[in-house]
C-alpha positions as CSV (number, residue, x, y, z in Angstrom):
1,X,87.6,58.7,102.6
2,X,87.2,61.5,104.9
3,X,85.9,64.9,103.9
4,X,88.9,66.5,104.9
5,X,91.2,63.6,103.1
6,X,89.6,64.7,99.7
7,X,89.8,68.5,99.9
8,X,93.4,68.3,100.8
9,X,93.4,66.4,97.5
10,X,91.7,68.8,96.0
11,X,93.7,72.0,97.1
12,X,97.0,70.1,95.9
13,X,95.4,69.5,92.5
14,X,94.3,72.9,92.2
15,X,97.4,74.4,93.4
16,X,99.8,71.8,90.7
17,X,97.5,73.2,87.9
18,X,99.2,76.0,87.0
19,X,102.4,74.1,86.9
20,X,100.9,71.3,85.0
21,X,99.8,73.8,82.4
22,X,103.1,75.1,81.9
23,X,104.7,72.0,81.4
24,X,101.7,71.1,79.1
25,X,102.3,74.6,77.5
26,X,106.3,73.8,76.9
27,X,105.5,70.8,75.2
28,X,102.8,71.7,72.5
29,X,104.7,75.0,72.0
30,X,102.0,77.1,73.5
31,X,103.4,79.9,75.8
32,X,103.6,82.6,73.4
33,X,106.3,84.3,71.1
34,X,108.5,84.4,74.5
35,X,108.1,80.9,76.3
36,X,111.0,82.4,78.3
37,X,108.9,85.6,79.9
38,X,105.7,83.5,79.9
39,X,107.1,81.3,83.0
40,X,108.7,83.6,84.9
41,X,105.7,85.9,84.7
42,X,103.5,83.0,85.5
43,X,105.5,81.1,88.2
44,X,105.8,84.8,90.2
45,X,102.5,85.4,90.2
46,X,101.6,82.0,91.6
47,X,104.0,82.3,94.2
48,X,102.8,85.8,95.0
49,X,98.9,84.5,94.9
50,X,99.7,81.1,97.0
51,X,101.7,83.8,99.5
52,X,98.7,85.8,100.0
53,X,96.5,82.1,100.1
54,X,98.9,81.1,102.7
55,X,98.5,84.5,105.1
56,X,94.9,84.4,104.7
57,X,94.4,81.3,106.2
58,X,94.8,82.4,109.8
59,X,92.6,85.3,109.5
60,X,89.4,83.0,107.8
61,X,90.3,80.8,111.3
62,X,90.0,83.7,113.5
63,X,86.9,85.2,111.9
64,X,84.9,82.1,110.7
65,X,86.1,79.8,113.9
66,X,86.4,77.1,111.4
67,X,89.6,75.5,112.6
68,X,90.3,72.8,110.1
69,X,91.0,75.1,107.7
70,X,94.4,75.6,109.5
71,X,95.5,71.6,108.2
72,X,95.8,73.3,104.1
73,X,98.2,76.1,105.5
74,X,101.4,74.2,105.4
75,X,100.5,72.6,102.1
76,X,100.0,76.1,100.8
77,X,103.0,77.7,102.3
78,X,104.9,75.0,100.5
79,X,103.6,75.4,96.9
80,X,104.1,79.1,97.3
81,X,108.1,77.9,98.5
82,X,107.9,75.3,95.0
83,X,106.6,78.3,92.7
84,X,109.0,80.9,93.9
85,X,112.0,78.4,93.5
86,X,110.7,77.7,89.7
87,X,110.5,81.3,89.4
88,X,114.0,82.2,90.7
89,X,115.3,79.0,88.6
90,X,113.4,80.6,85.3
91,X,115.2,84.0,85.9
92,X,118.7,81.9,86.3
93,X,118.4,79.7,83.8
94,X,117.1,81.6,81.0
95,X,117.9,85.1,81.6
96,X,121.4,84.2,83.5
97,X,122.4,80.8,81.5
98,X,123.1,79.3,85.1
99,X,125.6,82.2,86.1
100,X,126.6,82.6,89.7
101,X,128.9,85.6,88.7
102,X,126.4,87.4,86.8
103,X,123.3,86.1,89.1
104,X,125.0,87.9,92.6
105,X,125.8,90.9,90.1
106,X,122.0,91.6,89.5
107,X,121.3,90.9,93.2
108,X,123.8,94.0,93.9
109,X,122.4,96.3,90.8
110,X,119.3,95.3,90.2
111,X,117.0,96.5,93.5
112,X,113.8,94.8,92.6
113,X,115.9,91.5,92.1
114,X,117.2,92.2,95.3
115,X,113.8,92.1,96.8
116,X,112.6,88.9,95.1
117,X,115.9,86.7,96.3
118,X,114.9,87.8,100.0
119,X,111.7,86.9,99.8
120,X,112.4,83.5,98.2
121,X,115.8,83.2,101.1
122,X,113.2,84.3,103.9
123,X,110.8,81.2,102.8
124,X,113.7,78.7,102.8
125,X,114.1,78.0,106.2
126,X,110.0,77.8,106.6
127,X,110.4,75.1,103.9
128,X,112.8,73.4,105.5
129,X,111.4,73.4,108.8
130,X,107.9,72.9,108.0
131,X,107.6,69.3,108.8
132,X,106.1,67.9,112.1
133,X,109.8,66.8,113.4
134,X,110.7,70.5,112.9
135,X,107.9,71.8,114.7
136,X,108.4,69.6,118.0
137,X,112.1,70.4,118.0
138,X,111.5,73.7,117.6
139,X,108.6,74.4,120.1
140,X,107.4,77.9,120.8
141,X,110.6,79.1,118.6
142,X,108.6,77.2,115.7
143,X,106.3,80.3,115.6
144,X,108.6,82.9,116.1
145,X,110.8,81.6,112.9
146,X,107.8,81.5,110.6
147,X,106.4,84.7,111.3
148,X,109.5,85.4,108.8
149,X,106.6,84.6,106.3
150,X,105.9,88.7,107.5
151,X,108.7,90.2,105.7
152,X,108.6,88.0,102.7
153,X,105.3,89.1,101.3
154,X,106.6,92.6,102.3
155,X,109.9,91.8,100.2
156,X,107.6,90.3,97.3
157,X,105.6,93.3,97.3
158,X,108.0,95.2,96.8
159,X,109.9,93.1,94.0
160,X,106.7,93.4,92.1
161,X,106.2,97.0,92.3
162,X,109.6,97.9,91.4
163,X,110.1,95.3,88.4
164,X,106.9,97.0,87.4
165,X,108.3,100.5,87.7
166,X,104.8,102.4,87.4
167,X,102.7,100.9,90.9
168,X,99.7,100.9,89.4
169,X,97.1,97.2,88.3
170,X,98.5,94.1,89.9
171,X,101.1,95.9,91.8
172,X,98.7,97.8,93.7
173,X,96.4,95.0,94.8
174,X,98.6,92.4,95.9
175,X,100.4,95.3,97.9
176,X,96.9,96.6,99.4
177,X,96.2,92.5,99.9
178,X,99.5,92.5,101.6
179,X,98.4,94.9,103.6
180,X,95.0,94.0,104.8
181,X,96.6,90.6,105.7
182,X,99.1,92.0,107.8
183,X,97.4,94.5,109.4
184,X,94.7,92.0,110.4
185,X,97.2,90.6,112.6
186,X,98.5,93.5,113.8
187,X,95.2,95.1,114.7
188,X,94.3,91.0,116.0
189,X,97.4,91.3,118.2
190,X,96.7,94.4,120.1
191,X,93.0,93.4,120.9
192,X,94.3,90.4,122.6
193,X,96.8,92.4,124.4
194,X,93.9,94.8,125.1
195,X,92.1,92.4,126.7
196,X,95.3,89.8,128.6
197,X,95.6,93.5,130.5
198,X,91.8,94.1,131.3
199,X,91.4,90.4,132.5
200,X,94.9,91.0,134.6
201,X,93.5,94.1,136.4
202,X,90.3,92.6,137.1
203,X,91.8,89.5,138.8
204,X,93.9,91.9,140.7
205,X,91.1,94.0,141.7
């Protein structure tokens, strides 16, 4: 088995733990006095960790050259899509008993909720297209549509802070992570504009 085969297998093992636990936890009783809170808290975080796993990715390519590393990217993307759907299903099912009414009224009152539905409706259609048919049909529009990835680490930045209410702890470093991530690529971006331009006048000169 090759190298790479096995730490594939190893990144999905590592990345069903926490789930595994949880179920583990909901069977022998042991998620605290609120079960409830204990997976919602849980399953956000995870999403919001994989999220920020999943971003990274690109930038350890760019600086480190190793290119392999760019195979566990859609496997991460996807447990951060699976942890954010069992996070939104916690919230609907046990704070919301499965109600559409009272679910879009939250969406409408509640900002922070607001902000946690877009992020989890902004991975959707990177789920969904995240498979190797997708990507040839697709083409260069395959990249365009998953830079929507962008604005939903934004969006769960956001959610975070606000159901917080005070930004300081956790908030505060997943936002600055956020951040760092992004502006990576931005500062990546205009460098290789920079330097598309310098070559471009030097051919012309």
């Amino acid at each position: 088995m090759r190298w790479r085969t096995v730490l594939k297998i190893l990144v999905f093992l590592l990345a069903l733990g926490p789930a595994a636990l949880l179920v583990r936890g909901m069977v022998t009783g042991d998620l605290g006095v609120n079960p409830a809170e204990t997976i919602q808290l849980e399953t956000g975080r995870w999403t919001f960790k994989l999220l920020l796993l999943t971003l990274a990715v690109t930038p350890v390519r760019r600086l480190t050259g190793w290119n392999a590393v760019i195979q566990f990217r859609r496997m991460l993307g996807l447990f951060t899509f699976f942890y954010g759907t069992l996070h939104f299903a916690s919230y609907w099912a046990f704070d919301l008993v499965f109600s559409f009414s009272r679910m879009a009224g939250d969406i409408v009152k509640r900002p922070f909720i607001a902000m946690g539905f877009a992020s989890l409706m902004l991975m959707l259609p990177l789920a969904i297209t995240s498979t190797k048919g997708w990507i040839r049909r697709l083409g260069r529009n395959w990249a365009v549509l998953h830079r929507a990835i962008y604005g939903a680490a934004i969006c769960a930045a956001v959610h975070f802070a606000w159901k917080q209410k005070v930004f300081t702890g956790d908030a505060v470093s997943y936002a600055i992570a956020v951040a760092v991530l992004l502006g990576f690529r931005l500062v990546w971006m205009l460098r290789e504009r920079g330097r598309a331009r310098a070559r471009a006048q030097t051919a012309a000169s």
